[in-house]
DSSP file (Angstrom, degrees, kcal/mol; ACC not computed):
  #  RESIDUE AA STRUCTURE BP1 BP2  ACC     N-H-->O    O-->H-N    N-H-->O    O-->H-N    TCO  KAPPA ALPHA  PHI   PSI    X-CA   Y-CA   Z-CA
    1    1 A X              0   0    0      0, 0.0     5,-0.0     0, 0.0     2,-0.0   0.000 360.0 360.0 360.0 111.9   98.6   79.6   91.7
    2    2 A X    >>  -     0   0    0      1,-0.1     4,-1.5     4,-0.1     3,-1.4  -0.350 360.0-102.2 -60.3 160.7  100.1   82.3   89.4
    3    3 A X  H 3> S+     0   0    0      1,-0.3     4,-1.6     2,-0.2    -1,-0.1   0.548 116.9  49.8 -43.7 -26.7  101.3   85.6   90.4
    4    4 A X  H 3> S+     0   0    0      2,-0.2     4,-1.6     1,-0.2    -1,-0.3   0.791 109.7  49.3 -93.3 -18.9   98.6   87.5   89.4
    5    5 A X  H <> S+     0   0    0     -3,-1.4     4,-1.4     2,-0.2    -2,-0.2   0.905 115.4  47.9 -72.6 -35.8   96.1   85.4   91.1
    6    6 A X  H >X S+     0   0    0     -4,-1.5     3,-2.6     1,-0.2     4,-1.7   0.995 109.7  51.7 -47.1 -70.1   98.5   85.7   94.3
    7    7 A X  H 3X S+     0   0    0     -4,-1.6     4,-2.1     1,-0.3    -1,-0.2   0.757 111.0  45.3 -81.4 -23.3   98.9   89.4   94.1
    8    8 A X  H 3< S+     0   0    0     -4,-1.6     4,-0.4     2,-0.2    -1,-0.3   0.572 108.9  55.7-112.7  19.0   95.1   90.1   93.9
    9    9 A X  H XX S+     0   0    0     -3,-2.6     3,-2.1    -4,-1.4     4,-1.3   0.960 111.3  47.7 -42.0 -79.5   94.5   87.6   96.8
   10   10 A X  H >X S+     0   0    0     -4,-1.7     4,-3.4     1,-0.3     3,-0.5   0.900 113.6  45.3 -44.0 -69.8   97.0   90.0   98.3
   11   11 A X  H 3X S+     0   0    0     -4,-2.1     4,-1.0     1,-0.2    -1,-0.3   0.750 116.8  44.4 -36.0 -40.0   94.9   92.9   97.1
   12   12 A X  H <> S+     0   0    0     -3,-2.1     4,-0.5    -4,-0.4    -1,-0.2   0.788 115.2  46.3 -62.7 -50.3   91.5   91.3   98.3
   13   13 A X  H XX S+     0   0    0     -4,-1.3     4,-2.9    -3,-0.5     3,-0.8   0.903 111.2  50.8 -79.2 -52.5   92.6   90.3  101.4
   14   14 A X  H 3X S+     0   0    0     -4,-3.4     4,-1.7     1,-0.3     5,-0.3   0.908 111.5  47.5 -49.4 -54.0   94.4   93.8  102.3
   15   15 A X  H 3X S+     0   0    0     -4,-1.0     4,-0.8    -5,-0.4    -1,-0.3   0.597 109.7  57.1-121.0 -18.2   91.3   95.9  101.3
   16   16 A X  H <X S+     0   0    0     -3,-0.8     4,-1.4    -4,-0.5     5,-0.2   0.950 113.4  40.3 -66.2 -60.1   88.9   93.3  103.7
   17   17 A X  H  X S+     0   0    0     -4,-2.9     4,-1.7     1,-0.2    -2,-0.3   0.824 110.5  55.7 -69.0 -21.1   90.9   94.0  106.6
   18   18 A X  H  X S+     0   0    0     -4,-1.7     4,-2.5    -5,-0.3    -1,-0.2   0.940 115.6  41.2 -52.6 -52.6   91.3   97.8  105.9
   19   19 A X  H  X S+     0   0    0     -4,-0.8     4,-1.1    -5,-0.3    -2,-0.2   0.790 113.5  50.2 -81.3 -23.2   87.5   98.0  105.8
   20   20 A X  H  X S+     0   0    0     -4,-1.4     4,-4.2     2,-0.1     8,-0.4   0.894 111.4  54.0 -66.9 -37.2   86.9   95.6  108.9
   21   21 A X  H  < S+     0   0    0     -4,-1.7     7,-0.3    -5,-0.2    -2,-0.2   0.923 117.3  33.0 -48.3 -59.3   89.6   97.9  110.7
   22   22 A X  H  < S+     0   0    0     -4,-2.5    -1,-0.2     1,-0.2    -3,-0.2   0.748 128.9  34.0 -88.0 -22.2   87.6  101.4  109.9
   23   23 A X  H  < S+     0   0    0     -4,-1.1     2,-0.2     2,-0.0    -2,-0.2   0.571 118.3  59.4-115.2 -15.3   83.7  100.2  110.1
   24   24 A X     <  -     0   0    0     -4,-4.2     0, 0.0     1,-0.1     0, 0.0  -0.592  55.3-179.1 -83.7 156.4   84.5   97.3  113.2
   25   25 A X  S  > S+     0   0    0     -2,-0.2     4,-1.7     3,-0.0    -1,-0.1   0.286  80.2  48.5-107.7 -14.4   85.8   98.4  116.0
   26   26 A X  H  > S+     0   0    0      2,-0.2     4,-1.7     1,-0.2     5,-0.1   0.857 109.1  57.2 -75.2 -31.5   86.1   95.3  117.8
   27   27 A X  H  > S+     0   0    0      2,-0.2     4,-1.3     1,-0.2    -1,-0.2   0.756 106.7  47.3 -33.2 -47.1   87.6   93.9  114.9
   28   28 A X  H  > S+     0   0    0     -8,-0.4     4,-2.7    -7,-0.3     5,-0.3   0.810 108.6  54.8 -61.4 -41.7   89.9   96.3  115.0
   29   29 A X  H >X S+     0   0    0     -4,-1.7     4,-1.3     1,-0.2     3,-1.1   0.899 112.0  47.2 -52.8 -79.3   90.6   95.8  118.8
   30   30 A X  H 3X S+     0   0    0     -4,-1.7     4,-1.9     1,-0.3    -1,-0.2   0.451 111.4  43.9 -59.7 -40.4   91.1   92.7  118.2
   31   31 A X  H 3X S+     0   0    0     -4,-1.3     4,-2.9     1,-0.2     5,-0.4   0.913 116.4  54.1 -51.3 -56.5   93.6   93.0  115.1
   32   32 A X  H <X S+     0   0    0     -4,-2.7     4,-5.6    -3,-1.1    -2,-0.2   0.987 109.8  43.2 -29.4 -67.2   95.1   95.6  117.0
   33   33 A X  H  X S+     0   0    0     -4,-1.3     4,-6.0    -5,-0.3     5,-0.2   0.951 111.7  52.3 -53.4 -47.1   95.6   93.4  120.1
   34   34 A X  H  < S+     0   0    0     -4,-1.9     4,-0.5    -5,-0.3    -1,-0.2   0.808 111.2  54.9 -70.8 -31.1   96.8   90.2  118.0
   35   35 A X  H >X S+     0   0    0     -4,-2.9     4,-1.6     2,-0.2     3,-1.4   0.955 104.7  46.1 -16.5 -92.2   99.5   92.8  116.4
   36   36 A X  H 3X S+     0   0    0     -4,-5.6     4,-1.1    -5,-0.4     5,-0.4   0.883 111.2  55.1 -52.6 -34.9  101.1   94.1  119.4
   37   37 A X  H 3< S+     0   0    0     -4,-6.0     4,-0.5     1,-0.2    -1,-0.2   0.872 113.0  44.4 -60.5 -25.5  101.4   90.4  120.9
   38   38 A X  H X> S+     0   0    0     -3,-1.4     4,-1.6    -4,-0.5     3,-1.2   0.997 118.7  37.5 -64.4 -62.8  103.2   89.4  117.9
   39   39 A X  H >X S+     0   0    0     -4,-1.6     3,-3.9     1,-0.3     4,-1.4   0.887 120.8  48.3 -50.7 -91.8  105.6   92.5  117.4
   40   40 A X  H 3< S+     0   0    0     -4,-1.1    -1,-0.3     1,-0.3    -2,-0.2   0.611 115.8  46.2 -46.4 -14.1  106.2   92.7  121.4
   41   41 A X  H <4 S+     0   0    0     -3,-1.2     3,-0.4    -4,-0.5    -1,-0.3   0.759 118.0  42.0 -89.4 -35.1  106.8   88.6  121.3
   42   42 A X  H X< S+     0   0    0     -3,-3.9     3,-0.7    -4,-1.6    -2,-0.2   0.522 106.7  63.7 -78.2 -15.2  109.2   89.0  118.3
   43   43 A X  T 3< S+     0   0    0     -4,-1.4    -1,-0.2    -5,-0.3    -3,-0.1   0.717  93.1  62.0 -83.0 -25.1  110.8   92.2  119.9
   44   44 A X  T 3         0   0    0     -3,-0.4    -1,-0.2    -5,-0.3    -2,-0.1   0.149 360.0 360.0-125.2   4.8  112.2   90.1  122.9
   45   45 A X    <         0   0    0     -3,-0.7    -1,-0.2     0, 0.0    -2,-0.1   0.219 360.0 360.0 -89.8 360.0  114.4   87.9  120.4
């Protein structure tokens, strides 16, 4: 895969979860949720 196909994956993928985030809200919970268990599991290292 070249870089430019990578980087607007990146792009694609960022702007689907931005838009699940503001028009889901369980989506969001759920991103939300699945977030803080990572950080607060990484945090304790």
């Amino acid at each position: 895969m070249s870089i430019k196909n990578y980087m607007l994956l990146c792009v694609v993928v960022s702007f689907v979860v931005v838009l699940a985030i503001v028009f889901m809200p369980g989506v969001a919970n759920s991103i939300e949720s699945e977030l803080l268990t990572f950080l607060s599991t990484n945090a304790r290292e």
